[in-house]
N, C-alpha and C positions, 0 to 999 in steps of 0.2 A: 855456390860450391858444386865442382861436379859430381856425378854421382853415376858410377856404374850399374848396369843392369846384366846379370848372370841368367844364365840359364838354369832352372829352377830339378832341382832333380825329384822324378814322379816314384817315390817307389826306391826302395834300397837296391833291385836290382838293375833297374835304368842305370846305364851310365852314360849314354848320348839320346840327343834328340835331335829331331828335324825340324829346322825353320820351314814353317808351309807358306806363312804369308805377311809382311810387311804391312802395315795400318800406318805408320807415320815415318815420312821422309827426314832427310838429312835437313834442319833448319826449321823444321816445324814444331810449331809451340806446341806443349805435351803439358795435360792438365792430369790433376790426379783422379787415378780412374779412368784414363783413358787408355783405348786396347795399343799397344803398341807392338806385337807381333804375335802370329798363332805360330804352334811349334807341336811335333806329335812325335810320340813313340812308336815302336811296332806293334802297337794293338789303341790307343785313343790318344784325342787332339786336344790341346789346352788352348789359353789365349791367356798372352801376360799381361799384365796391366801395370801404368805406372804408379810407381810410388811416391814419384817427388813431382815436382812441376818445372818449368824452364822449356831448355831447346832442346830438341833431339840433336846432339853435336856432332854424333860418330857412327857409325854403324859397323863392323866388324867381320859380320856376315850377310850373306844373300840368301835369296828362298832357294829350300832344296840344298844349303849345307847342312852338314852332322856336324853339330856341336856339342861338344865333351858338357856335362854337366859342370856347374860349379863355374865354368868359364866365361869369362865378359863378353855379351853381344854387343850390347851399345849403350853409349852415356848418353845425359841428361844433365844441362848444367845450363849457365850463361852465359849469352854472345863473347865470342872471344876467348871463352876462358882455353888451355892446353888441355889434349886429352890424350896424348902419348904415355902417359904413366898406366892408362887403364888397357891398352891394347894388348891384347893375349898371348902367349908365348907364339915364335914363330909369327909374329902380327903383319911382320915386313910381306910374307907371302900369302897371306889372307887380308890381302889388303882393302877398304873401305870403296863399297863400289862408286862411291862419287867421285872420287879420285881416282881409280883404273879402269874407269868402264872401257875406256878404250883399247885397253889391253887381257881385261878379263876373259880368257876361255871361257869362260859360261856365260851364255848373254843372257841378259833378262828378256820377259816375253813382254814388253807393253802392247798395247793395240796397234795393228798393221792391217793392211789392205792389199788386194791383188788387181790391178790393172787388167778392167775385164771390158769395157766399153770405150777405152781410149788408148790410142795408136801404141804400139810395142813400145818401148824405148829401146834406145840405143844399147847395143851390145856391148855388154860390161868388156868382152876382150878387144874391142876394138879402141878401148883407152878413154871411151868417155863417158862411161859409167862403173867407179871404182866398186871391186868386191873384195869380202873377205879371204882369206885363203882358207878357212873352214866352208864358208858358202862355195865358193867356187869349189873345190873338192866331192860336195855334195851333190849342185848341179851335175859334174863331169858323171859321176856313179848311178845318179838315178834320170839321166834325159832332163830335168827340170830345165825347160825355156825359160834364162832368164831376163829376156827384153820383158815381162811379164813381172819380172818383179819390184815391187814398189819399196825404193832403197828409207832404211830406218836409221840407219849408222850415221855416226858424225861425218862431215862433208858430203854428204849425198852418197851416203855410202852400200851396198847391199849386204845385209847381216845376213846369216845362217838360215835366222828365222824368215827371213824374208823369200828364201828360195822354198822353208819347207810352207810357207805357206802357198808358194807357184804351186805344189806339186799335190795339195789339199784341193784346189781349185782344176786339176787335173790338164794343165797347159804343160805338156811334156813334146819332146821333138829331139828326133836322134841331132846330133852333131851339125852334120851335112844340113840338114832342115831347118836349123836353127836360123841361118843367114837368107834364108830363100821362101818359106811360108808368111801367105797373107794372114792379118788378123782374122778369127774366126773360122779357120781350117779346122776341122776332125780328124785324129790322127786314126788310121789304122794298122798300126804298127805292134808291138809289143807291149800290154800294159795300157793300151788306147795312143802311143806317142806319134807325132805327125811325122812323118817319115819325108824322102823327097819326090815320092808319087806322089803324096798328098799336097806336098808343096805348091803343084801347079793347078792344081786344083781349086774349084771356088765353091763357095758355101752352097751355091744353089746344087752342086751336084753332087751332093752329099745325099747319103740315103740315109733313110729312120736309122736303120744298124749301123751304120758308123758312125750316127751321131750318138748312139748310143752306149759304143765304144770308148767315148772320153769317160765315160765317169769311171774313178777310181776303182781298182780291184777287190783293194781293200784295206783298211784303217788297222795303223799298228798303233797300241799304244802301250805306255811306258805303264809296267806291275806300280800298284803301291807297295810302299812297305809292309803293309798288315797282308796283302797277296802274296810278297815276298816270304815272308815269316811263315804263312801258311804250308804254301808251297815245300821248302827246306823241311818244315814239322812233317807233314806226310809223306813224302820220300822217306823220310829219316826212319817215321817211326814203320813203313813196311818191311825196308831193308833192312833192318836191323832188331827185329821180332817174330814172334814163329806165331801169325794172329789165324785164328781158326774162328769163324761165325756158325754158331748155331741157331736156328729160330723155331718159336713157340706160339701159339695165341691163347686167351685165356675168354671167358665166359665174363664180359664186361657189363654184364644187365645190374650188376650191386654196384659198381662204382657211377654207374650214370642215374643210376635210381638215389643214390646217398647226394651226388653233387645237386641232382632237381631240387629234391628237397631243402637242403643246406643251402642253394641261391634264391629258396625263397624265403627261410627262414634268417640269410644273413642281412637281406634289405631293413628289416625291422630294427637289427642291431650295429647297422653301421660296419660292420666286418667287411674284410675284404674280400670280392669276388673269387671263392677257388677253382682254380682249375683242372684237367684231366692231369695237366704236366705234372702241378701242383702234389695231388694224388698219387703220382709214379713216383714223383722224390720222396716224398712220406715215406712210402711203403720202401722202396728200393734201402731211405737210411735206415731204416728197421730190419730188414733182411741183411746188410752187408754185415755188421759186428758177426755174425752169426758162419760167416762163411770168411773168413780172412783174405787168404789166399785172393782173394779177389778183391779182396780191399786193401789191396798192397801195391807198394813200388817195388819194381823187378830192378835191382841195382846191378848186374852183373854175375858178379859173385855172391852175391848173396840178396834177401828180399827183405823189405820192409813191411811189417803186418802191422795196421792200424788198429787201435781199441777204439776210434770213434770214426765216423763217416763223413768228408767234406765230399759233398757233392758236386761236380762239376757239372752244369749243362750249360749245354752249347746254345746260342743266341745267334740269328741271323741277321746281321746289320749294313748298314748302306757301305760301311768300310771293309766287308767283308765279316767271318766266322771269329767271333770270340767265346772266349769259354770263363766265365765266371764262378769263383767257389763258395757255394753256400758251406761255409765252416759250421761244422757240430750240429748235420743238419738234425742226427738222430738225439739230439735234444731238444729239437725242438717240436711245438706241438703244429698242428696243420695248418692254423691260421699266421702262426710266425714262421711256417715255409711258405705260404702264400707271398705274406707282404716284404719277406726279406727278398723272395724271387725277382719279383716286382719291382722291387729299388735297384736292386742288382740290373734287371734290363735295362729300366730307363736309362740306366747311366752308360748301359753298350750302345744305347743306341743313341744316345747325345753324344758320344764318342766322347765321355769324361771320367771315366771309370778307371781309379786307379788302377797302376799295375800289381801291385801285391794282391789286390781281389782278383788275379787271371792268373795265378798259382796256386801249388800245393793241395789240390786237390785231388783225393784218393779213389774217383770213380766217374766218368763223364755217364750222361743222359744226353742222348740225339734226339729228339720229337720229329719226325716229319708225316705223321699223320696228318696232321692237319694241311697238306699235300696232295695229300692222296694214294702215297706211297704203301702198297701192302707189303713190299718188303725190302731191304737194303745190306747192303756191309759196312756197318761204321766204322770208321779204322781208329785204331787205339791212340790214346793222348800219353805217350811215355812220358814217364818210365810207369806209371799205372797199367795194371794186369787186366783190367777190364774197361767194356765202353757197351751202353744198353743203347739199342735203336727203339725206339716208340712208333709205330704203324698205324696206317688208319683203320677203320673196323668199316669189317666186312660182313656180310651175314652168313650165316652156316644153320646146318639142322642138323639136331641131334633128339633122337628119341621122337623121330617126325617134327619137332616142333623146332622153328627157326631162333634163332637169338646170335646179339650185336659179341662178335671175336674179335678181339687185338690182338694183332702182331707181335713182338718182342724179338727183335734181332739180338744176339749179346756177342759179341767179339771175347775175346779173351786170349789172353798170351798164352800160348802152351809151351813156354818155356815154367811157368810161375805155378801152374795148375794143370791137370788133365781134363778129357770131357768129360768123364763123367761127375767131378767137380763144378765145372761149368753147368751141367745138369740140374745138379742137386740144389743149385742156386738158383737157377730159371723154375723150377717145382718150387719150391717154397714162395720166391714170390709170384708165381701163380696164385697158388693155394693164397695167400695174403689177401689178393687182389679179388679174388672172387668171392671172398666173405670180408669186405673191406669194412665195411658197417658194423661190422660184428669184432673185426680186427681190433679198428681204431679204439674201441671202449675196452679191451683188454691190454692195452700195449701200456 
């Protein structure tokens, strides 16, 4: 019997996802537990797995569509069986690529080659070698030579991809030049392209710098989505907030003298290694109940003032910046901000982190200390009133005698609070921070 497969929705507020990548073709036997496409949101990546066993019958969509949640990608059933009843609204115009590939605007990328050691081919306009009308479009706009290009299309055809791979391999040549240059010419035209001075030209009289000339200018490539999302997020939230940084350092010799200690004292018990980070969320969810206003959402019209502190900190990951919410962190004690921290990364940075854990958090943490960075402007995560930056320590002296200072950058909306509100919250956890040891056993 056949048996649809929908797209899994991550999180109440996902409502589409992106197919990243295909695992099993149209006709291929599909066991249970095996991956049958990865697919990601604006912030991490899943892989689906089958549930049933049989054929892959149908496919629905391609890599790199958005697909509505809840909606059938593709069935799973046996040879033969009908699979029109499962096909998604509008199915007629997202049609099954084994069946439109020839027609589909978006071509797929399988493995292609550029014809770099054997004779040009024949000019696709001279009618005997067929191009697309998107390829050729391409070619005309960007010079791409395309005797150069090595055809992928049904009937020996040259796809899209085919030309942007000519123009990867840097074989470009104005119009005019196209018909008249030997294999092997350097252009030095615009861009490196062989122009038709070059044309008469032979490789032996080519100099270092114009051979130098062919390689590409430079590599465009396509934003990810989690880039995309970024991007839109920090625009949004400058232009649309009144964000003021002030920055502090503090006397860091008790929290690095507490963590020695505590790493050597936590090897005996199995505990989880704590960090300096670790240390700033502690302290920071202890300070925010205390100062509202800054552990608030600025809604417009009016502000949201939290009684408990979800801490946001920012994680750096191969898919880009995510921000993760340690919920009710000021409940918890330092060794369960440790290891909650800790789970929470792993999962940004296996890009499997649900999305309901990358909201509703009432305060971000930036570290880039650990960088080297002495100081920054973090920008706000709206509708949240505040965003702390963490810097690296530098030495200073005071009272002639040297000792390890941390930075603190804080942003803060000055629509939600004033500075000296802002102030009064960077003092306090100073003050925290510098008698941490002392802090932690009264808190």
């Amino acid at each position: 019997m056949a048996t649809a497969v929908i797209m899994p929705r991550q999180g109440q507020s996902v409502e589409s996802c992106v197919i990243g990548k295909w695992h099993k073709q149209k006709g291929d036997k599909v066991a249970v537990g095996d991956i049958l496409f990865s697919y990601e949101t604006d912030k991490a990546t899943f892989e689906e797995e089958a549930k049933t066993e049989g054929l892959l019958l149908a496919r629905f969509f391609e890599e790199g569509d958005d697909v509505e949640c809840l909606k059938n990608v593709c069935v799973i059933g046996n040879e033969g069986e009908n699979t029109d009843e499962f096909r998604p609204d509008g199915g007629g115009a997202v049609a099954n690529s084994e069946t439109t590939q020839a027609t589909q605007t978006k071509e797929p990328e399988p493995q292609h080659s550029v014809s770099t050691d054997q004779p040009p081919l024949p000019s696709a306009e001279g009618g005997k070698t067929p191009i697309s009308p998107r390829a050729k479009r391409l070619a005309e706009t960007t010079g791409a030579d395309i005797r150069y290009a090595v055809p992928s299309g049904a009937n020996n055809r040259i796809m899209e991809r085919d030309v942007q791979a000519v123009i990867q391999q840097g074989h470009m040549a104005t119009r005019p030049a196209q018909g008249a240059c030997a294999e092997g010419v350097v252009g030095t035209g615009i861009g490196g392209r062989v122009t038709t001075f070059d044309a008469v030209q032979t490789p032996q009289t080519m100099s270092r710098g114009q051979a130098a000339a062919q390689s590409p200018e430079y590599e465009e490539v396509k934003l990810s989505n989690v880039r995309k999302v970024i991007a839109k997020a920090m625009h949004a939230s400058l232009a649309n907030s009144a964000q003021l940084t002030m920055h502090s350092s503090f006397d860091a010799t008790d929290i690095l003298e507490f963590r020695k200690k505590l790493k050597a004292a936590v090897e005996k018990f199995s505990q989880p290694n704590v960090t300096v980070t670790d240390i700033i969320v502690y302290a920071v969810s202890r300070i925010l109940p205390k100062h509202r206003n800054i552990n608030a959402h600025f809604m417009g019209e009016s502000i949201k003032l939290f009684n408990r502190a979800h801490v946001g900190i920012a994680v750096d990951t191969p898919r880009g910046l995510l921000v993760p919410t340690l919920s009710n962190a000021d409940q918890m004690s330092l060794f369960e901000v440790s290891a909650s921290a800790k789970a929470l990364f792993d999962q940004c940075k296996q890009g499997s982190i649900p999305p309901d854990l990358l909201k509703n958090g009432t305060f971000t943490i930036s570290n880039l200390g650990t960088m080297g960075i002495e100081v920054f402007t973090p920008v706000l995560n709206p509708p949240q009133t505040g965003i702390l930056g963490v810097c690296s320590i530098v030495e200073r002296t005071k009272d002639g005698k040297p000792y390890p200072a941390m930075g603190l950058s804080l942003t803060f909306d000055h629509r939600a609070l004033d500075g000296a509100d802002a102030a009064r919250f960077l003092k306090d956890l100073t003050d925290y921070l510098e008698s941490f040891s002392v802090s932690i056993l009264l808190a």
